[in-house]
VEXROTI-638244 format. One record per residue (C-alpha): residue number from 1; x, y, z. Coordinates in Angstrom, 1 decimal. Layout:
BEGIN
n, c1, c2, c3
NUM, X, Y, Z
...
This chain:
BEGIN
n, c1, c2, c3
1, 1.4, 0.0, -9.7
2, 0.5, -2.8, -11.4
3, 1.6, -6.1, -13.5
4, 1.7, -5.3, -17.4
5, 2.5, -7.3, -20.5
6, 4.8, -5.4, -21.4
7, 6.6, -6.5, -17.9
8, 5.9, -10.1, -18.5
9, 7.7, -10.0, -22.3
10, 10.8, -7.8, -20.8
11, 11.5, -10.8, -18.1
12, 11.5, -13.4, -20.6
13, 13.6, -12.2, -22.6
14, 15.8, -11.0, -19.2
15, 15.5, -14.7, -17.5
16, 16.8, -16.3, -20.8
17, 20.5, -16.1, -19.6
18, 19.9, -18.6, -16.3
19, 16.3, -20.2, -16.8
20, 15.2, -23.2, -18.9
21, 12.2, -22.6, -21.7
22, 10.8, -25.7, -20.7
23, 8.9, -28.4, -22.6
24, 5.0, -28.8, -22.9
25, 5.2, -32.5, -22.8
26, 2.2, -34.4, -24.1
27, 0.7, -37.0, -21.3
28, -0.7, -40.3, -23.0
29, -1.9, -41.7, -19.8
30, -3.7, -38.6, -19.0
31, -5.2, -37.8, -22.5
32, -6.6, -41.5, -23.2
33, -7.9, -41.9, -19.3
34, -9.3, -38.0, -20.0
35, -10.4, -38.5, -23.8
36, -9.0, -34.8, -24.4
37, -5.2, -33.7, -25.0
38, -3.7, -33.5, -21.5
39, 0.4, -31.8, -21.8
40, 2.4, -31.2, -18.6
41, 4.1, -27.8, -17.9
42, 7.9, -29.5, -17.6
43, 9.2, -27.0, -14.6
44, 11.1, -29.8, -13.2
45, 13.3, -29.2, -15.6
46, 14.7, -25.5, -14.6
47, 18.1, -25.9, -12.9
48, 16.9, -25.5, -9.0
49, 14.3, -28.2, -10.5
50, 11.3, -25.7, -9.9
51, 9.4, -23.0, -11.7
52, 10.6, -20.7, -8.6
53, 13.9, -20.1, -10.6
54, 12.2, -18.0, -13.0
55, 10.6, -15.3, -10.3
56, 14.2, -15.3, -8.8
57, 16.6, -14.6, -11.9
58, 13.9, -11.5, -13.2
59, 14.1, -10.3, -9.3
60, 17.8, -10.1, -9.1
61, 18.9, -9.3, -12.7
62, 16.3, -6.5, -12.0
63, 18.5, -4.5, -9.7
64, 21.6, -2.4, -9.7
65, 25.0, -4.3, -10.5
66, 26.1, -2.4, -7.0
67, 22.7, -3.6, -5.4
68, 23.6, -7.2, -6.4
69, 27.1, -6.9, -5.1
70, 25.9, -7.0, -1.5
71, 23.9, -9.9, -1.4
72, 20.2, -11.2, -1.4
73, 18.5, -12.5, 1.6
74, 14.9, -14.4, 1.5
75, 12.4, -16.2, 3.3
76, 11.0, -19.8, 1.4
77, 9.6, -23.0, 2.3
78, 12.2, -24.3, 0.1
79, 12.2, -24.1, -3.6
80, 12.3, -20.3, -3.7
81, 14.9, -20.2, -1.4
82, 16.9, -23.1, -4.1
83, 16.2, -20.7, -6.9
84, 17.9, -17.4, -5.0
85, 20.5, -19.3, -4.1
86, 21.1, -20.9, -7.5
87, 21.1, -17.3, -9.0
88, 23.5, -15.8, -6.4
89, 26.0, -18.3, -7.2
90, 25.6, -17.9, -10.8
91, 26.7, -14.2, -10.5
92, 28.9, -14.9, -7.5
93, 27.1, -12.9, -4.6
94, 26.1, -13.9, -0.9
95, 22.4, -15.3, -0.4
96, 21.4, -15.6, 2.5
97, 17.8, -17.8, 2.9
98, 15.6, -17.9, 6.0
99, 13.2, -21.2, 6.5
100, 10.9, -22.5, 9.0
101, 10.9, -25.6, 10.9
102, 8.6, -27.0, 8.4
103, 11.2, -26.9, 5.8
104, 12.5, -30.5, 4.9
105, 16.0, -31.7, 5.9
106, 16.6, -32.0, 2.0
107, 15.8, -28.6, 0.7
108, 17.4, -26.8, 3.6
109, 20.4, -28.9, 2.0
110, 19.8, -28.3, -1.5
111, 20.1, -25.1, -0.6
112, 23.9, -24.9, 1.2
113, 25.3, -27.2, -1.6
114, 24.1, -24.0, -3.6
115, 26.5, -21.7, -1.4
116, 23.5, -20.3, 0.2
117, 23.4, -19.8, 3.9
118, 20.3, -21.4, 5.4
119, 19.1, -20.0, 8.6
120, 16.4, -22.9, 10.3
121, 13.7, -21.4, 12.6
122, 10.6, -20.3, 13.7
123, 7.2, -21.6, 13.3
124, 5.5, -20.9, 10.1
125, 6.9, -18.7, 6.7
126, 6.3, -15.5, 8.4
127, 8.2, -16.0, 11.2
128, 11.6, -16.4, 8.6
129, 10.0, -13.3, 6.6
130, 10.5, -11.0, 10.0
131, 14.1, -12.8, 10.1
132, 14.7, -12.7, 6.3
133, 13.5, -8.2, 6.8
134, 15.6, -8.2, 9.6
135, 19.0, -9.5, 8.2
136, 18.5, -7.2, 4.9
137, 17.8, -3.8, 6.9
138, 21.2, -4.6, 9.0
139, 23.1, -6.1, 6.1
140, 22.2, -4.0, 3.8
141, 21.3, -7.0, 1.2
142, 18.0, -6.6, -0.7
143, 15.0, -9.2, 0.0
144, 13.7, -10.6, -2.8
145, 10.2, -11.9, -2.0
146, 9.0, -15.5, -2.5
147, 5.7, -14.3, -4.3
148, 4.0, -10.7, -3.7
149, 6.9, -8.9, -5.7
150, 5.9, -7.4, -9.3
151, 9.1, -8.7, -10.7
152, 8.8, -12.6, -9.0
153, 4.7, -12.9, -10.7
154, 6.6, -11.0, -14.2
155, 9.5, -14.1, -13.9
156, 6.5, -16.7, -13.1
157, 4.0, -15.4, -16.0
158, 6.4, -16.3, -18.4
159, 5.5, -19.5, -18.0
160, 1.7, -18.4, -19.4
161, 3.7, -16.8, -22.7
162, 5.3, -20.6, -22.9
163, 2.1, -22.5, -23.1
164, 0.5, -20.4, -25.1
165, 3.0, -20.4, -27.7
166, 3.1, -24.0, -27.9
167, -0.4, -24.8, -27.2
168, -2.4, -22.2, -28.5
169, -5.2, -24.6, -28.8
170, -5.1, -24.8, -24.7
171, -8.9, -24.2, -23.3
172, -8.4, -25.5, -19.6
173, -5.1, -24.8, -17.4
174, -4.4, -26.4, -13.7
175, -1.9, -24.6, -11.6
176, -0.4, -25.3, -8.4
177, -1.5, -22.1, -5.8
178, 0.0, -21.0, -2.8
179, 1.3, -17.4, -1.8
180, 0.0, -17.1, -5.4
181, 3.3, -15.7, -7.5
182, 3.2, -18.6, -10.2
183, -1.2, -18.6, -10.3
184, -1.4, -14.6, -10.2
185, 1.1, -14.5, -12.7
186, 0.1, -17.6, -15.2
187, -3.6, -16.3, -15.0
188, -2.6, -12.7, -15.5
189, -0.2, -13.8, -19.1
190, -2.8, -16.1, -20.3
191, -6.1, -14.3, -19.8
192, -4.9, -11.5, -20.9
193, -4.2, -13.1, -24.6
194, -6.7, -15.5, -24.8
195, -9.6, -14.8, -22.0
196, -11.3, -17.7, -23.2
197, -8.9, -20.2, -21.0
198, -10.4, -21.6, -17.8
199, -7.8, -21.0, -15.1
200, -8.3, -23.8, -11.8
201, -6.1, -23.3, -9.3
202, -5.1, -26.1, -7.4
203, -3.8, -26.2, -3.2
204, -3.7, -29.0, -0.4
205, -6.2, -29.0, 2.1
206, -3.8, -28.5, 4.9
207, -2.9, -24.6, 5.4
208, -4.8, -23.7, 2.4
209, -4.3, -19.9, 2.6
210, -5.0, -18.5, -0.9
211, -8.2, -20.4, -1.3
212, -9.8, -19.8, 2.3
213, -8.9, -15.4, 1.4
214, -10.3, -15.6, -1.7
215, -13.2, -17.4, 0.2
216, -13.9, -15.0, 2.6
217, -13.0, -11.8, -0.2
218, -9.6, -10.7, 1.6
219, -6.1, -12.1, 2.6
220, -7.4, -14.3, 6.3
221, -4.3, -16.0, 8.3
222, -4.5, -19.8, 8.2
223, -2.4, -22.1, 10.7
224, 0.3, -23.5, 8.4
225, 0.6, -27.4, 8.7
226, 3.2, -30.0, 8.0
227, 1.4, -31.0, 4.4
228, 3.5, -33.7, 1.5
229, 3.1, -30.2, -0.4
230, 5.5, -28.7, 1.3
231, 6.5, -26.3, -1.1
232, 2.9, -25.0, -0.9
233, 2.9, -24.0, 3.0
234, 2.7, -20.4, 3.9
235, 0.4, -18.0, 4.1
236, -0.4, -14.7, 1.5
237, 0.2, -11.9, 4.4
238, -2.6, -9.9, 5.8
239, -0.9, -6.7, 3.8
240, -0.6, -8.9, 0.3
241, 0.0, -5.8, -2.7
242, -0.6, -7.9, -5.7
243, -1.5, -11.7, -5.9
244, -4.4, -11.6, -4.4
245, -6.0, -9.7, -6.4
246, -4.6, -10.6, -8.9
247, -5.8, -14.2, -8.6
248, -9.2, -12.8, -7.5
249, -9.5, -11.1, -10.9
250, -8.1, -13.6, -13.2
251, -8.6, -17.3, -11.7
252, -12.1, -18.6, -12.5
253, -12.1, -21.6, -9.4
254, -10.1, -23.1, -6.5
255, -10.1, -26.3, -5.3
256, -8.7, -28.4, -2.4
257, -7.2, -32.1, -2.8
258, -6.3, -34.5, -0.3
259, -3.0, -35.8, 1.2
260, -4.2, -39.0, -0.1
261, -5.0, -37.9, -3.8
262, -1.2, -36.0, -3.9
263, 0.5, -39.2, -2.8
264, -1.4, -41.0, -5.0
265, -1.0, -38.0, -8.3
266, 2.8, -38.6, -7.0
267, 2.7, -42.2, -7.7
268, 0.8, -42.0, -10.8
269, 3.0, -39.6, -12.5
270, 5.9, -42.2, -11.4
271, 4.9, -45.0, -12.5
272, 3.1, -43.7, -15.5
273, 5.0, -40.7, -16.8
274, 8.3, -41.8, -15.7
275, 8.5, -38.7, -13.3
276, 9.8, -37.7, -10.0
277, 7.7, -34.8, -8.7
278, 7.1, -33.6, -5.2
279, 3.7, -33.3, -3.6
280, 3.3, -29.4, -5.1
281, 4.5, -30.9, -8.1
282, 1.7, -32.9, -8.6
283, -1.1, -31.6, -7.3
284, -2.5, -30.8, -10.9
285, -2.0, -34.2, -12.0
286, -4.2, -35.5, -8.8
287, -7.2, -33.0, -9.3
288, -7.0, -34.1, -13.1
289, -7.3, -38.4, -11.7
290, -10.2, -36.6, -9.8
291, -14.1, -36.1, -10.6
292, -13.7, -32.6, -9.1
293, -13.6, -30.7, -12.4
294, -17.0, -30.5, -14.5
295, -16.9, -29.4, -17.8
296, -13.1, -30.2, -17.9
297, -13.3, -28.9, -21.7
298, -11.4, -30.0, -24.4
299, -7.6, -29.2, -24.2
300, -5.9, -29.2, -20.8
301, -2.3, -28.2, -19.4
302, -1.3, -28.7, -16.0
303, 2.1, -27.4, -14.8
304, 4.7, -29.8, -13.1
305, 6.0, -27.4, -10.9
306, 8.4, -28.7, -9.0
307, 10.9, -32.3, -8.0
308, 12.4, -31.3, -5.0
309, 11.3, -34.2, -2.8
310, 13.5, -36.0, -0.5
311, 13.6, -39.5, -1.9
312, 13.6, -41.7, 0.7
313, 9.8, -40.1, 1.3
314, 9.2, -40.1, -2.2
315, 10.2, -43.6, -2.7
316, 8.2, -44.9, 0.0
317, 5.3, -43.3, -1.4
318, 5.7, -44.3, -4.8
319, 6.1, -48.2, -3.7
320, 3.4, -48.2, -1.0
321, 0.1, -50.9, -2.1
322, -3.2, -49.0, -1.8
């Protein structure tokens, strides 16, 4: 089985009940540092305040009214855990979300004032996948998977359908990557209508599992490590079904940016765009303020993916003199 258009156009008209169409905002900074038109992907603006929300609503609103009834349970290093238990309290079922120790204080908090029960433990994301397995098979709730699920990279490509439709004119797109449900499915939508696009996928050097698999041409295990891109920890799972090859196929290069060059694409986008992202968030904006990209072409989108940053960290790194 595979992903199909057809797939991608049913969940965006299926997410439209619960997830924001969000804006393609023009960046001036951006497009006169750049010279070209540079335009933001505005997925701070869905209601869990990341793009996760739509992967999670086409995931749920997927199954059986009776499947629903009993409850969802996941595993997250945050914001996909925010976005399953944002849905379950729109249609009033239990959610149940297992996180590592990694997980920040904030989103494990983000996520009770949701109604969602957070269960805190164990090393790494896999270790609160073989909880998360656990609780549905004795529960009887359904997991819904943070990335390697057909219906989570349908909900996440609609976000390829968006920019498209708004930017038609779009020749170079920058995407956040980590287990690869938002890349997989982004690349999938938009190469498949316009194959012309160069697709970069962006990820921290810290844990960087997507990029060192595609590296060595299968899914490899990589030590996850505390990173200010939190939401990009994790790894792709040695038995990965769909985004890996999936981003194999469709994303034409990865590259790796520093703790450094996030706090400072952080800042940037503060102090210059007037927005609050979190370290995922803005790891487009800080390969963009880098000389990595050659041939950057001539019309660029990067997507925002994400705000939910604990702001006591955020403020300090926003403020801090370099």
């Amino acid at each position: 089985m595979s992903l199909t258009l057809d797939q991608v156009y049913a969940a965006q008209k299926r997410i439209s009940s619960i997830a924001t169409r969000t804006p393609l905002k023009r960046s001036l900074s951006l497009t006169q540092r750049l010279g070209r038109p540079v335009s933001l992907k505005m997925e701070t603006m869905q209601g869990s305040g990341a793009f996760k929300l739509r992967g999670a609503v086409n995931s749920i609103l997927s199954l059986p009214p009776e499947v629903q009834s009993r409850g969802v349970v996941t595993a997250s290093s945050g914001n996909h855990g925010r976005a399953v238990a944002y849905v379950a309290k729109e249609l009033g079922i239990p959610s149940i979300i297992c996180l590592s120790e990694l997980v920040p204080p904030s989103k494990v908090g983000a996520i009770e004032s949701l109604g969602g029960e957070a269960l805190v433990g164990g090393k790494d994301q896999d270790a609160a996948m073989v909880v998360a397995h656990d609780i549905a098979a004795s529960r009887g709730m359904t997991y819904i998977g943070p990335f390697d699920e057909l219906d989570v990279i349908a909900g996440q490509a609609t976000i390829g359908l968006e920019i498209l439709e708004d930017n038609p004119d779009v020749d170079t797109l920058v995407v956040q990557v980590s287990g690869g449900g938002l890349m997989a499915g982004v690349a999938f939508a938009v190469k498949s209508l316009k194959p012309s696009v160069r697709i970069i996928g962006i990820t921290m050097e810290r844990g960087a599992a997507m990029y060192h698999s595609i590296k060595a041409g299968k899914p490899v295990n990589v030590e996850e490590l505390s990173t200010v891109a939190d939401a990009l920890q994790g790894g792709i799972c040695l038995d990965n079904r769909f985004t890996f090859d999936l981003c194999q196929t469709y994303v034409d290069d990865f590259m790796l940016i520093s703790e450094r060059q996030i706090k400072d694409a952080m800042s940037y986008a503060f102090h210059n765009e007037r927005l609050v992202l979190e370290g995922s968030g803005a790891c487009g904006i800080g390969l963009l303020l880098s000389d990595q990209i050659k041939d950057l072409g001539n019309n660029v989108v990067t997507v925002c993916s994400g705000d939910n940053v604990d702001l006591d960290s955020f403020l300090e790194i926003v403020t801090q003199k370099t």
